[in-house]
C-alpha distance (Angstrom), angle and dihedral (degrees) to the residues before:
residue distance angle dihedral
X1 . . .
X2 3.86 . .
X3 3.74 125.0 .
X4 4.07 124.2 -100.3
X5 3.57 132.3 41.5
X6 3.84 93.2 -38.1
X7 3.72 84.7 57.1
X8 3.78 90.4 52.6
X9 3.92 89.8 53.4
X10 4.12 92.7 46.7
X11 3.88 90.2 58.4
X12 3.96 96.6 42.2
X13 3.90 80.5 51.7
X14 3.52 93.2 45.1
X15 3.78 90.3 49.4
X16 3.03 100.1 47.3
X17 4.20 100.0 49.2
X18 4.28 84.7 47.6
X19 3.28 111.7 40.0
X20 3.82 98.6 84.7
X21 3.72 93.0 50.5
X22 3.80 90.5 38.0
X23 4.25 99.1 55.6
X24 4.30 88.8 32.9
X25 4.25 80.3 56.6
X26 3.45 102.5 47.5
X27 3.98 92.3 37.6
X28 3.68 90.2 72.0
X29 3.55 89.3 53.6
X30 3.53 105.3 44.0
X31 4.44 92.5 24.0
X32 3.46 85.8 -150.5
X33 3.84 122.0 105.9
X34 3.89 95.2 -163.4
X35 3.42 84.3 52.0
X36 3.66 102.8 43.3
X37 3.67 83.9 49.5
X38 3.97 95.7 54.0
X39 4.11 93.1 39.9
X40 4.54 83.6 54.1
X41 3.90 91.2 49.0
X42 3.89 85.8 51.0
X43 3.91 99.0 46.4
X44 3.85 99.8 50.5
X45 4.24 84.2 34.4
X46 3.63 81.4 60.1
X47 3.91 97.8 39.0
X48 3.40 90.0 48.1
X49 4.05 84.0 51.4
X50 4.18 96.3 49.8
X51 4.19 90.5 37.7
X52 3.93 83.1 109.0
X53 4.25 93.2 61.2
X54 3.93 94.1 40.0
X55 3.68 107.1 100.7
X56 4.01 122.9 -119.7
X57 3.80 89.0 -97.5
X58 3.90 97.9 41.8
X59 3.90 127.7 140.4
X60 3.56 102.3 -118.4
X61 3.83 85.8 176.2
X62 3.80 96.8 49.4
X63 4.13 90.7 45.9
X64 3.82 89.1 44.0
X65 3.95 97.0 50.4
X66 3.78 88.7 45.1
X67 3.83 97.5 42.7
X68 3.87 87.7 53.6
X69 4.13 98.1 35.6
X70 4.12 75.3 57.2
X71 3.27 95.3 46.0
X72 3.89 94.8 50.9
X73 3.86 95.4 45.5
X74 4.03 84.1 56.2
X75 3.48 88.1 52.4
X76 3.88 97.4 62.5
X77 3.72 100.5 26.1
X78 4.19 82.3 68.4
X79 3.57 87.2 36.1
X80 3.70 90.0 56.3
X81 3.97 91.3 49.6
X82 3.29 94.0 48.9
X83 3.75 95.1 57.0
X84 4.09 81.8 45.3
X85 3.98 92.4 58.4
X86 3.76 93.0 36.8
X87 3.68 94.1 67.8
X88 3.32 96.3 58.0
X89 3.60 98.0 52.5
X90 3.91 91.6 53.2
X91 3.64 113.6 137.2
X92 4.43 115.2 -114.4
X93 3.44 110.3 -99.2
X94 3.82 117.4 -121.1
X95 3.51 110.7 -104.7
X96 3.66 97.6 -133.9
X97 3.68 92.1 55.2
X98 3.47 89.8 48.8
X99 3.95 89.5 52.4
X100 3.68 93.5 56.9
X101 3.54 95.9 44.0
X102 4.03 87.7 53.9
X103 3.83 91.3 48.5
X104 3.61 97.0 44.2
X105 3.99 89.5 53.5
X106 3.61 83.2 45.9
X107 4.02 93.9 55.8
X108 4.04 93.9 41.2
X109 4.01 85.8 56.5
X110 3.59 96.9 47.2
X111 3.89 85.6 55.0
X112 3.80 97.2 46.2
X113 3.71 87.3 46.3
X114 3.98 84.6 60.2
X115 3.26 100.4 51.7
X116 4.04 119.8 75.2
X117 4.23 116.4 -98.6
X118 3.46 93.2 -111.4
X119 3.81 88.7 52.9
X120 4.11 83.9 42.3
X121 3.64 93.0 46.3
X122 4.24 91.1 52.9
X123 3.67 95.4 49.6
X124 4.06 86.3 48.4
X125 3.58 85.9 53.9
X126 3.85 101.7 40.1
X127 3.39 91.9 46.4
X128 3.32 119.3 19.8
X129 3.65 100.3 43.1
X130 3.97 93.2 30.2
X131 4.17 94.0 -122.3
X132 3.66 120.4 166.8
X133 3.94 115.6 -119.5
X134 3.83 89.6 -111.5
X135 4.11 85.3 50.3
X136 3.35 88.5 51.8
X137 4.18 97.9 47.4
X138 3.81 87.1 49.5
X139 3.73 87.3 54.9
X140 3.79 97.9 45.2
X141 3.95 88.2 46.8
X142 4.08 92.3 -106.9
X143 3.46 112.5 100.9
X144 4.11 94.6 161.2
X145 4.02 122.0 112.4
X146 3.73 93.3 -105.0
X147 3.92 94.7 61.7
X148 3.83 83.1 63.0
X149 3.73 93.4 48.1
X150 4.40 87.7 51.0
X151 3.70 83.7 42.7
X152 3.57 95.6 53.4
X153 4.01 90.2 45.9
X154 3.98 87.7 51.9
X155 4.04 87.3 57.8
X156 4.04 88.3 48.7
X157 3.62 90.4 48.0
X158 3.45 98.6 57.6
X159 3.80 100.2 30.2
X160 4.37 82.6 56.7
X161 4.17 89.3 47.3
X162 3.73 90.5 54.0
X163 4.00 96.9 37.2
X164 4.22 81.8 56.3
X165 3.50 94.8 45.3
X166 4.06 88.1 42.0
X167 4.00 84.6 54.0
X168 3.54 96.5 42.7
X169 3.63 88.3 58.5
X170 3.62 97.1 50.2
X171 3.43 98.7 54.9
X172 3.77 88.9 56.0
């Protein structure tokens, strides 16, 4: 890239043919697209910065992809050490909360465990891995209305064992 206007024009050009391949690159680095986004802006900022000490016949692609490649691995190493420091700095958790938690768990298994596996294996699928009803027929080999109509009685079933046991509890 030369200097002046026609230097202006070269790095618009330049921008505008890499850009694209640039944030797609660094996006499955960083798997963020704000972040892939902000990393780009920074690599050509910075190419456009160092254009002076790349020689005549210089890659600008090949310094660019590396620059931001660089730039992205950066960007998750400190994320990674910041999730490392972070744990240790997590506040106690109160012991009553805790308690609840543990019984609640508790009371949800003891309902699953009362309901039949297929029933078990629905909810699991409804709501654990967010499948639709008709999903979740095609998977059990049923795709036909009344599967969903059995389904929907399984989730009924188990949401009235747990409301009992929930009562139950309460009036304790």
């Amino acid at each position: 890239m030369t200097e002046g206007d026609d230097a202006g024009r070269a790095f618009e050009a330049l921008y505008r043919g890499l850009y694209p391949l640039v944030v797609r690159t660094v996006y499955l680095v960083a798997l963020n697209p704000d972040v892939a986004q902000e990393i780009c802006h920074e690599a050509f900022l910075r190419l456009w910065q160092h254009r002076s000490r790349l020689g005549e016949n210089a890659n600008e692609k090949a310094w660019l992809m590396r620059v931001a490649i660089n730039l992205a691995i950066d960007h998750r190493r400190s994320l990674f050490t910041a999730l490392r420091h972070r744990g240790s700095d997590a506040p106690p958790i109160d012991p009553a909360t805790a308690a609840m938690a543990h019984i609640e768990r508790e009371e949800m298994r003891r309902a699953l465990l009362r309901l039949r596996r297929r029933d078990r294996a629905l909810l699991v699928l409804r709501f654990e891995q967010d499948l639709s009803f008709p999903e979740i027929g095609r998977i059990f080999g049923r795709p036909e209305p009344g599967f969903i109509a059995r389904s929907t009685g399984s989730t009924g079933r188990w949401a009235a064992l747990h409301q009992r046991r929930r009562r139950s509890r309460d009036e304790q």
